[in-house]
C-alpha positions in Angstrom: 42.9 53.8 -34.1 39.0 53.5 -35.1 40.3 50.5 -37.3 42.1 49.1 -34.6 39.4 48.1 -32.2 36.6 47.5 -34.5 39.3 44.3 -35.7 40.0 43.9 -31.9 36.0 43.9 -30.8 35.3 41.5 -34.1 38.2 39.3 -33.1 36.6 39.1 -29.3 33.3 38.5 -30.6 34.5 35.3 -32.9 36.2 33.8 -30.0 33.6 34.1 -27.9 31.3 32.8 -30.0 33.8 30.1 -31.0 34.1 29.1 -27.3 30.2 28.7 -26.7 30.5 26.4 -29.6 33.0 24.4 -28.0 31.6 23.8 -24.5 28.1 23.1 -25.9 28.9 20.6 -28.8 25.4 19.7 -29.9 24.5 23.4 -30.0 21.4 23.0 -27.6 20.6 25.5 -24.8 21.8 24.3 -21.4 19.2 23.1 -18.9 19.8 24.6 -15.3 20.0 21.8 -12.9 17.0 22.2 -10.0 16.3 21.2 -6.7 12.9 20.4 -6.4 10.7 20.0 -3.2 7.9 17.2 -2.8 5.8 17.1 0.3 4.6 13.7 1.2 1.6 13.4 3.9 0.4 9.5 4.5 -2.2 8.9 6.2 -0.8 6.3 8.6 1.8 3.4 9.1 0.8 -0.2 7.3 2.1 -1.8 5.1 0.1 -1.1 1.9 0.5 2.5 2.3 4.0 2.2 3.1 4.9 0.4 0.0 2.9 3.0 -2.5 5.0 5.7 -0.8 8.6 3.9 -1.3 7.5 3.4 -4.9 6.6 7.2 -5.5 9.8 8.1 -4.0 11.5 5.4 -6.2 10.4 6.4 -9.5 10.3 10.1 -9.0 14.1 9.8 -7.7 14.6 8.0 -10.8 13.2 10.2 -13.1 14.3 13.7 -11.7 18.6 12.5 -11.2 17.8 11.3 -15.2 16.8 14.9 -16.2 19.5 15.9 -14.1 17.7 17.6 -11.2 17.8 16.7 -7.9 14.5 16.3 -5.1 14.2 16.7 -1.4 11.1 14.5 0.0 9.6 15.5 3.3 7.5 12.8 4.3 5.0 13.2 7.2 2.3 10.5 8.5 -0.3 12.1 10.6 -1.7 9.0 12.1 -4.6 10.6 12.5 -7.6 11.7 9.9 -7.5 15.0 11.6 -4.2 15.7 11.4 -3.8 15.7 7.8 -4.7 19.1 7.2 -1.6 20.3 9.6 0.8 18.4 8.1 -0.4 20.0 4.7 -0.4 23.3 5.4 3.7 23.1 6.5 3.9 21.7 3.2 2.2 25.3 1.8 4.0 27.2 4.3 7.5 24.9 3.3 6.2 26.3 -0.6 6.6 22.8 -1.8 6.5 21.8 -5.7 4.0 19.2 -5.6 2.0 17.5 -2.8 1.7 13.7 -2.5 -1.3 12.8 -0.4 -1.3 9.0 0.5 -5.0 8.0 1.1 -8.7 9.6 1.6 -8.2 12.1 4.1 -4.8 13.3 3.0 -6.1 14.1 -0.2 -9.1 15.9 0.7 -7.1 17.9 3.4 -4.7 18.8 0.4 -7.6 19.5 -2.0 -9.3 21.6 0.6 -5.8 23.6 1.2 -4.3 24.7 -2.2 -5.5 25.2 -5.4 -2.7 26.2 -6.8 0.2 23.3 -5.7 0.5 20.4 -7.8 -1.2 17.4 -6.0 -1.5 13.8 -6.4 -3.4 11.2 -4.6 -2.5 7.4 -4.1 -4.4 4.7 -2.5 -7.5 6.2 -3.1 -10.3 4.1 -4.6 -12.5 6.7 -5.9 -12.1 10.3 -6.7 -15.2 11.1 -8.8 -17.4 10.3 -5.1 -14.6 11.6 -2.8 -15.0 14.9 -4.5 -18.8 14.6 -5.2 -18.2 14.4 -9.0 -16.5 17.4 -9.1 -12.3 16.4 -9.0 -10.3 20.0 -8.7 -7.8 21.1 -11.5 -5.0 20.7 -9.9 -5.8 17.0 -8.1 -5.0 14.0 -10.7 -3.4 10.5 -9.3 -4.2 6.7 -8.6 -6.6 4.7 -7.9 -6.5 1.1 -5.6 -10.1 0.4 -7.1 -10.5 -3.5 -8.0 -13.3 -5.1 -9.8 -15.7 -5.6 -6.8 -17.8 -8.3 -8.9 -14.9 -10.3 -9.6 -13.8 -10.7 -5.5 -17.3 -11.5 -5.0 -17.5 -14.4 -7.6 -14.2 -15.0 -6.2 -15.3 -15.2 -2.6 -18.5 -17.3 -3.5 -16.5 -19.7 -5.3 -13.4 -20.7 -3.3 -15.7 -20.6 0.0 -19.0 -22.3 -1.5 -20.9 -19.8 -0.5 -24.5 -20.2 -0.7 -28.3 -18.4 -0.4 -28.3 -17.9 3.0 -25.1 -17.7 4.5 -24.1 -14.8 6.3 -21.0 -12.5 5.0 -19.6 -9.9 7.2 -17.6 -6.4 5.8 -16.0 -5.2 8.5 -14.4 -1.1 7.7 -14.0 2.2 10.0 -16.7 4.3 10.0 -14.0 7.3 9.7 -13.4 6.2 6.2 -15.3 7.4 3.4 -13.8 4.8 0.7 -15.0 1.9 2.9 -18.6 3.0 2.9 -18.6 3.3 -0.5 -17.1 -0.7 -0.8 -19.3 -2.5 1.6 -22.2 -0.4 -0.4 -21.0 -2.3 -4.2 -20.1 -5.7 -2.5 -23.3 -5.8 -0.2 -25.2 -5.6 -3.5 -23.5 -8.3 -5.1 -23.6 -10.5 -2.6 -27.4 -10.4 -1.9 -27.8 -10.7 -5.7 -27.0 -14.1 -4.9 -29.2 -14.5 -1.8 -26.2 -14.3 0.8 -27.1 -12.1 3.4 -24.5 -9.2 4.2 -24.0 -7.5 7.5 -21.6 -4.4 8.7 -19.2 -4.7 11.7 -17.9 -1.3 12.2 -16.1 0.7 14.7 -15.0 4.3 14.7 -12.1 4.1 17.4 -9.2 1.1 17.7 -10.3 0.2 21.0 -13.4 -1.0 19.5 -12.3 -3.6 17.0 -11.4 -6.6 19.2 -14.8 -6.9 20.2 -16.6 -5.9 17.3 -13.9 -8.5 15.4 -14.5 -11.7 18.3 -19.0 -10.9 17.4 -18.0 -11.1 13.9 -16.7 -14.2 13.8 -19.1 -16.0 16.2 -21.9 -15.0 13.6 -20.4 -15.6 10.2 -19.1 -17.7 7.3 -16.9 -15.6 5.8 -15.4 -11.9 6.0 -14.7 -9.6 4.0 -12.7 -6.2 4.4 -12.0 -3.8 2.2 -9.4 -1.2 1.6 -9.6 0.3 4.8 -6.3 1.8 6.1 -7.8 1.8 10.1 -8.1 -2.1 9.5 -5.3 -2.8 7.3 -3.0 -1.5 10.4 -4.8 -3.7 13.1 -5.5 -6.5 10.5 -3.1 -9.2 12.8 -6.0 -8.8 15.7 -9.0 -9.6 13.4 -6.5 -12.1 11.6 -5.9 -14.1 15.2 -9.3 -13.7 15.8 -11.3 -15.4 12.6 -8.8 -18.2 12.3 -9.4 -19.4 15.9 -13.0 -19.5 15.1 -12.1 -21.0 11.2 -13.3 -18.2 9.7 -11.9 -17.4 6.3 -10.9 -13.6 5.7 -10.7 -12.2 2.6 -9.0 -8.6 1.7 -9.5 -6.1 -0.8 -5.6 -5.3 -0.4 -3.8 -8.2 0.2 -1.9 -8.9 3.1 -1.0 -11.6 5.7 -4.2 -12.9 6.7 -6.8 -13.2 4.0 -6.8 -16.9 2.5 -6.8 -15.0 -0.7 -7.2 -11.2 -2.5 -7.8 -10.1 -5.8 -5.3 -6.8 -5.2 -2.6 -4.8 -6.4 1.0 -4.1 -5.5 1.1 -1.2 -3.8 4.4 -0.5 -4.7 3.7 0.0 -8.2 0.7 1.8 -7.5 3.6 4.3 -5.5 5.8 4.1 -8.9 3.0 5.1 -11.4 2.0 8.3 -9.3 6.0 9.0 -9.3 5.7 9.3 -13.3 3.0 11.7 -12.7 5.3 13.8 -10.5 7.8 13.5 -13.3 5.4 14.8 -15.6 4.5 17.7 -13.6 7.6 19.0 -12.2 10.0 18.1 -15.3 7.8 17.9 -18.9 5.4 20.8 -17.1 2.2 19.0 -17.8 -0.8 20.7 -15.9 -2.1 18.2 -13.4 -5.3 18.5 -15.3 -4.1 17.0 -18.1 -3.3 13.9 -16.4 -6.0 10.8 -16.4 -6.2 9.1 -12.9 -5.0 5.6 -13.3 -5.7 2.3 -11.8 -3.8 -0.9 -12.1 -5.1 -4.6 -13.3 -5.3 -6.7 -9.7 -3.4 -9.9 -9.3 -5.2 -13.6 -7.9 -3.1 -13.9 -4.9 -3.8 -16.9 -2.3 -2.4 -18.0 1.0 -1.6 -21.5 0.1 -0.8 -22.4 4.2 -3.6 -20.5 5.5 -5.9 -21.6 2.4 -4.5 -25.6 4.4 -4.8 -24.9 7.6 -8.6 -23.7 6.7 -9.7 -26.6 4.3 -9.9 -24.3 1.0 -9.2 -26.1 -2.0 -6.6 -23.6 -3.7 -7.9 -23.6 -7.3 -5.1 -25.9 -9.8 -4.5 -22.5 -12.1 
């Protein structure tokens, strides 16, 4: 009887072993499919920002359905600097997988929050000042940083700028990145002898005026990658072509004669390959180098006419 179910139990055990084989050809362990959960907060609605978070969603889509996983995005704008950090704690609360922070104050609201999520900027131009030098371990991402000699040159140029002739950098006093860009092109510009001068404002209501005393005083404008501008940018736009006033923009866009920028979208698509890397190769954030992408010459050939810039032959 002993003899009979030892053969029985070996018999079992080869068949089951047998069947494993079967169903799993290639002999390698079976991956369990998972749902994972992203938490988007952008800062506010324009079109730069909009693009770099369709491209994050794009790629990381991409990337996890490949593996064989599937993601859930819950995307909030807080319109609103001081809403950022409410939007990122649901995403604690929610117990999110990673945290995509989409500009300045979204990321330092995520920073500030967790320590322990995954998070990754976008659209920010510089981490190493936005975290006084010291970037946490679990914060990596991109960077919308261009070459702010080469707009200068640029700018000088195309416009025929000259010693003497007044510049102005018009930003939103509620953004830190802005500062930090009328600060290196200021510089630049007076290294030349052109005089630089700052239009800000701290609340929407402000910029149609501050926008119509800019363009009675200068020769030129010059606006960085300021998300409170970039949404309102069709006012100053209507503005500074009424008085012929050339704009030019650190991000692209409808009304600048010309930009030396990036696509946004594909700023969106690399920061989705660092999600990717996180969530499905389980690489620690801190292992990942921020990145930044080589700008593009981009002019507005009608505006460029309609303005009397000679659009350069190459």
């Amino acid at each position: 009887m002993k003899k009979i179910l030892s053969v029985m139990l070996v018999a079992m055990l080869l068949l089951a072993s047998l069947t494993a084989c079967g169903s799993n050809p290639n002999n390698k362990p079976e991956t369990k499919a998972t749902n994972y959960t992203v938490g988007i907060c952008q800062l506010m609605v324009h079109d730069a920002l909009d693009q770099a978070t369709q491209g994050f969603i794009d790629a990381l889509t991409q990337a996890v359905e490949a593996a064989g996983h599937t993601v859930e995005f819950d995307t909030q704008v807080a319109g609103e600097a001081n809403l950022c950090p409410t939007v990122i704690n649901t995403f604690i609360a929610k117990k999110v997988d990673l945290i995509m922070a989409n500009a300045t104050p979204a990321l330092l609201a995520a920073a500030n929050a967790t320590a322990s999520i995954p998070v990754l900027g976008t659209s920010i131009t510089d981490y190493a000042d936005t975290f006084a030098g010291d970037i946490p371990a679990n914060v990596s991402g991109t960077s919308d940083a261009v070459p702010f000699a080469e707009q200068a040159r640029m700018m000088i140029e195309t416009l025929g700028l000259v010693a003497g002739d007044l510049v102005g950098v018009l930003y939103c006093t509620n953004e830190s990145n802005s500062l930090i860009q009328y600060k290196a092109v200021k510089e630049l510009f007076e290294s030349e002898g052109i005089v630089v001068k700052a239009y800000t404002f701290s609340e929407t209501t402000e910029l149609q005026t501050v926008a119509t005393s800019m363009a009675n005083e200068c020769k030129a404008v010059y606006i960085p990658s300021d998300n409170t501008v970039a949404a309102n940018d069709t006012i100053v736009g209507t503005i500074c072509t009424e008085k012929n006033v050339p704009i030019y923009t650190s991000y692209g866009g409808t009304v600048c004669y010309a930009s030396l920028s990036i696509s946004y979208y594909d700023l969106g698509v690399e920061t989705g390959k660092m999600a990717a890397q996180v969530l499905i190769e389980k690489k620690a954030v801190s292992d990942i180098k921020i990145m930044t992408l080589t700008p593009t010459v981009v002019y507005n050939e009608e505006l460029c006419a309609q303005l009397g810039i000679e659009v350069p032959a190459n």
